[in-house]
C-alpha positions in Angstrom: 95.2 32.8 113.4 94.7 30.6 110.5 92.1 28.9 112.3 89.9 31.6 113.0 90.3 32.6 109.2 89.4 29.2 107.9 86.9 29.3 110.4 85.2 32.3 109.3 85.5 31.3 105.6 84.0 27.9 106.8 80.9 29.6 108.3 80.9 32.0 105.5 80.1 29.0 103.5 77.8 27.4 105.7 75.6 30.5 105.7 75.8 30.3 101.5 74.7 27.1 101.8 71.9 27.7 103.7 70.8 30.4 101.7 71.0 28.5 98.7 69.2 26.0 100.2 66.5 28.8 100.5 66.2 29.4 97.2 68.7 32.6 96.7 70.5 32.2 93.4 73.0 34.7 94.3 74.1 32.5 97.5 74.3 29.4 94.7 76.2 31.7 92.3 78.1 32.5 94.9 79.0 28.7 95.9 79.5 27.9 92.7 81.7 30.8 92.2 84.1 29.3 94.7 84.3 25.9 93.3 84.4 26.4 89.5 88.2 26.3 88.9 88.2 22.8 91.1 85.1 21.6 89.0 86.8 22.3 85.7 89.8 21.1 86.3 88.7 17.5 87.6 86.5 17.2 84.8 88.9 18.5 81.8 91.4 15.8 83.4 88.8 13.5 83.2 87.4 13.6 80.5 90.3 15.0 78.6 88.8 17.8 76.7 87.7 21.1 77.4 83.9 21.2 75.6 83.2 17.9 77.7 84.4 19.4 80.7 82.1 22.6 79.8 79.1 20.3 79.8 80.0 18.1 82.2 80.2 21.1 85.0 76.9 22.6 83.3 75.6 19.4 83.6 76.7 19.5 87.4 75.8 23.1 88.4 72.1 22.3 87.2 71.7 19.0 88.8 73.4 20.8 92.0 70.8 24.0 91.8 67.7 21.6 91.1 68.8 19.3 94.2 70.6 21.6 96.8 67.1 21.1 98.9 68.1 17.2 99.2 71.4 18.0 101.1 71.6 16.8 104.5 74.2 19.0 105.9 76.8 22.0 104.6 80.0 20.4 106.1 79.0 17.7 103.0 78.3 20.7 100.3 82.0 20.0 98.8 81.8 16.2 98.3 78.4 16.5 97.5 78.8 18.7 94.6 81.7 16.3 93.2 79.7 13.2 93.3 76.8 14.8 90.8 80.3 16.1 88.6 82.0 12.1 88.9 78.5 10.8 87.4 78.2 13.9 85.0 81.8 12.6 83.6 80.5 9.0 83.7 77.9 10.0 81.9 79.6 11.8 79.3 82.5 9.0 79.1 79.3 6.6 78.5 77.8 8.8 76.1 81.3 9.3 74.1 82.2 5.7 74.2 78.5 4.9 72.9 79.1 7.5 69.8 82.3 6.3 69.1 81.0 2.4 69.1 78.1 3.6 66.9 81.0 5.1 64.4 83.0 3.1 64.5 80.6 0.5 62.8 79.8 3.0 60.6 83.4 2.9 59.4 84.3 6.2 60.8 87.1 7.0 62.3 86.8 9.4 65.7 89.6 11.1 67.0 91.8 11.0 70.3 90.3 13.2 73.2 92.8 16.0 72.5 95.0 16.0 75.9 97.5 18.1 74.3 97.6 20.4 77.8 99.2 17.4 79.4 102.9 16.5 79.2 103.2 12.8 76.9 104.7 11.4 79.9 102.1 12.7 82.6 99.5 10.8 80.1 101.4 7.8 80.1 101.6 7.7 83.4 98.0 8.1 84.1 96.8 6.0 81.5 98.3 2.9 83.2 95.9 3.3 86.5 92.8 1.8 86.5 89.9 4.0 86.2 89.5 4.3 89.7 92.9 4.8 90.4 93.2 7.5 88.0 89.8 9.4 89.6 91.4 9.2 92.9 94.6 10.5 91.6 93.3 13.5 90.1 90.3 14.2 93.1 93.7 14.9 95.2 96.2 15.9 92.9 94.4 18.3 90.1 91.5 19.0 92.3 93.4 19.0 95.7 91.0 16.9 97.9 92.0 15.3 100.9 91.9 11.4 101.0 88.6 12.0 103.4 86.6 13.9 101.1 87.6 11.5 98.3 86.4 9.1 100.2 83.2 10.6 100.4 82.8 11.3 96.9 83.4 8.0 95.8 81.5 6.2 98.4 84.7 4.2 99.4 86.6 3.7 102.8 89.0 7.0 104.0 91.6 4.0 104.6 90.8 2.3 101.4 91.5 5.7 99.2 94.8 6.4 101.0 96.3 3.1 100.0 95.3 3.4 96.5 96.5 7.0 96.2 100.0 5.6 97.7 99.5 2.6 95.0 98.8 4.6 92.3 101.3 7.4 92.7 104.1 5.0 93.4 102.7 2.9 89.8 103.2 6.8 88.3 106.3 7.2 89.4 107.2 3.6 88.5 106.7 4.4 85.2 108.1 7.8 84.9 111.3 6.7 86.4 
């Protein structure tokens, strides 16, 4: 039964897809409707504050609506979407670390991305992965990915992403323990 339910939702979202891909904002609004609370959440545990994650799904959403012509098929609309929001937060990471240099220099101090949402000890624990790592970890985790569409996001191996979840989580636990 839960096939056929997950199969109509699947085809559900094929057809928005395709309509979106026509040019119907509501189909789009729709789409995006579905994914916002996954969107937000990778990027506010990314980025580590909630007006960057704002942007950065803005950010996403646009580049997403200006390009949904360019993808191939709708079985890739998921990962798709998540690669523009990764380089969104890169780009926003780049931008914030480029700010902070410039004041810095200037003598300024900047403040800690507030990350007050997230237990001490969760941010400890996350804070020793490599950046990588830690994008992996919170694709499956906070965003609830599976290691193959992680995979595709990052433009890595399904094998490769699998052993460096298991790597990382155990290095979380490591530490938490």
């Amino acid at each position: 039964m839960n096939d056929i339910v997950g199969g109509a939702k699947h085809n559900m979202s094929d057809t928005l897809i395709q309509r979106a891909k026509a040019g119907d904002k509501q189909a789009f609004a729709q789409l995006y409707l579905q994914q916002k609370d996954r969107l937000f959440r990778y990027a506010y545990f990314k980025l580590g504050n909630t007006e960057d994650a704002q942007d950065a799904v803005s950010g996403c959403v646009t580049e997403a609506y200006a390009g949904i012509t360019l993808l191939k098929t709708e079985k890739a609309f998921s990962a798709w979407l998540f690669r523009i929001l990764y380089r969104e937060c890169c780009r926003i990471l780049r931008q914030n670390i480029n700010r902070r240099v410039e004041e810095s220099l200037e003598g300024v101090d900047y403040a800690v991305p507030e990350t007050h949402h997230l237990a001490p000890e969760l941010e400890e624990a996350l804070a020793i992965l490599s950046p990588e790592e830690k994008d992996i970890v919170l694709l499956s985790v906070v965003s609830g990915y599976k290691t193959r569409e992680i995979a595709e996001t990052l433009d890595l191996n399904h094998a490769t992403v699998r052993s460096k979840l298991s790597r990382a989580l155990a290095k979380m636990k490591n530490f938490l323990e």
